[in-house]
N, C-alpha and C positions, 0 to 999 in steps of 0.2 A: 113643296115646303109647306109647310106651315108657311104662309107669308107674313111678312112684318112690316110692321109702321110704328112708328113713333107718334108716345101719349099724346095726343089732343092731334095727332095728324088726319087729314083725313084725305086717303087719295080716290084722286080723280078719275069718274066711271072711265074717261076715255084712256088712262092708262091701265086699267085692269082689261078692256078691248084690246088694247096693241097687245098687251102684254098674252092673251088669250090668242092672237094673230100669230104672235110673233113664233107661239108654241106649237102652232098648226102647220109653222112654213119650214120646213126643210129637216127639221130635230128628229133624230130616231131616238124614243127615250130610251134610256141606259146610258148610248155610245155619248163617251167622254173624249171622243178626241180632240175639240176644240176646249175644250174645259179642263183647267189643270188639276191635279191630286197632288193629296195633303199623307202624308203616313201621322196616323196618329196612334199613340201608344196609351192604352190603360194602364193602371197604377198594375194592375196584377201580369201586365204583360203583353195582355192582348194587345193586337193591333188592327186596325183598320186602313183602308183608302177611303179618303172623304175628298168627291168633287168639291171644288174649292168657286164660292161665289162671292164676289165682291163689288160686281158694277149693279147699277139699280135693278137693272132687267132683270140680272142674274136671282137679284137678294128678291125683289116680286114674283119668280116665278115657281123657283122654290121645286120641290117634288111633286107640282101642279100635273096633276095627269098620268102621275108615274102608273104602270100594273104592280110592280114590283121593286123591290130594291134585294140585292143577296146578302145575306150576314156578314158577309166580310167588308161592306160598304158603308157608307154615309153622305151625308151631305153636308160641311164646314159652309158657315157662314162669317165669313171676317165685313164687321162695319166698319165704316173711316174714322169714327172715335167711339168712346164708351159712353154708350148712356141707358137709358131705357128702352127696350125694346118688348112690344106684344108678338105674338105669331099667334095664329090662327089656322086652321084646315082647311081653307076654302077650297075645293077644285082638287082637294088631296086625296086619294084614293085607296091608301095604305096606313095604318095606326102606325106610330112611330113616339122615338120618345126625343123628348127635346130636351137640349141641356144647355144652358145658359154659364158663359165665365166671362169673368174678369179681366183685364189688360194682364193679367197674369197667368193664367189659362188656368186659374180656379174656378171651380165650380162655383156658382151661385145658387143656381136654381134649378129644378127639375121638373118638369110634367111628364108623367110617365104614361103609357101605351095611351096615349092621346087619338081619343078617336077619328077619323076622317068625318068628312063637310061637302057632302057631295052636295047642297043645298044652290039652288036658281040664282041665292042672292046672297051675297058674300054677308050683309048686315045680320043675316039668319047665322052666322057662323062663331060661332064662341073665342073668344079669344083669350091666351095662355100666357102665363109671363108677367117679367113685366114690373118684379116687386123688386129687384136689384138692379145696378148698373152693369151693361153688359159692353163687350166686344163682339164678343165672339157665338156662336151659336152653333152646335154640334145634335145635326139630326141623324137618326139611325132607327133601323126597325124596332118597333117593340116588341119589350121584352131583354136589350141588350145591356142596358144600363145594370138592370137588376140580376141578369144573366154574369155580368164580372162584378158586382159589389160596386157599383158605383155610387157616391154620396158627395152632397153637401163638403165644400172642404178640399174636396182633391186635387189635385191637379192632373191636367191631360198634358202629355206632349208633342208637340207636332213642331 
């Protein structure tokens, strides 16, 4: 993932260690089988499988490490309520676009083929987002958004 935090948060070195531990011990990346899937639908039809993250670990670790992700995937971010969220690349390996919606699965926001952050120190790592209130958060490889016409406005369904 792009990881996320909430404006003026600022997390703690030793959870980005566990969380960098937690990634080391056991996870083959890809395999989703302890992680559930979301089918999401674009306006034009397309559909996806987006790993579905919602516990802290989950929403920290994000597509940290990933090599790869396949076109037909994504990664769903559901928060506990709507508010503002940044993400960032830290530890991210793959450009991806990120799309931010609403308690409505509207779109709000977009940063598209967002580059990776392979950088030593997360504070070197830019951070995206940010300018609306979000729920939900829909990453996928770049170039997919703009690949089905996705914009400002729409809604996904899932």
């Amino acid at each position: 993932m792009a990881s996320y935090y909430s404006k003026g948060m600022r997390i703690p070195p030793a959870l980005i260690v566990a969380t960098l531990l937690f990634n080391a011990c056991g996870s083959t990346p890809g395999v989703t089988d302890e992680i559930g899937l979301t089918q999401i639908t674009f306006p034009n039809g397309v559909r996806i499988n987006a790993e579905t993250m919602r516990d802290d670990i989950e929403l920290l670790k994000g597509m940290m490490f990933r090599e790869s992700l396949p076109q037909t995937r994504g990664m769903l971010f559901i928060h506990p309520e709507e508010a503002i969220f940044h993400y960032w690349m830290y530890r991210t390996k793959i450009p991806l676009d990120i799309i931010w919606m609403d308690h409505d699965r509207q779109i709000v926001e977009m940063s598209l083929d967002t580059p990776p952050c392979q950088s030593a120190s997360a504070k070197d790592c830019t951070n995206y987002g940010g300018q609306f209130k979000s729920k939900y958060v829909l990453e996928v490889n770049a170039g997919v958004a703009r690949k089905n016409g996705l914009k400002a406005g729409d809604t996904l369904n899932f």
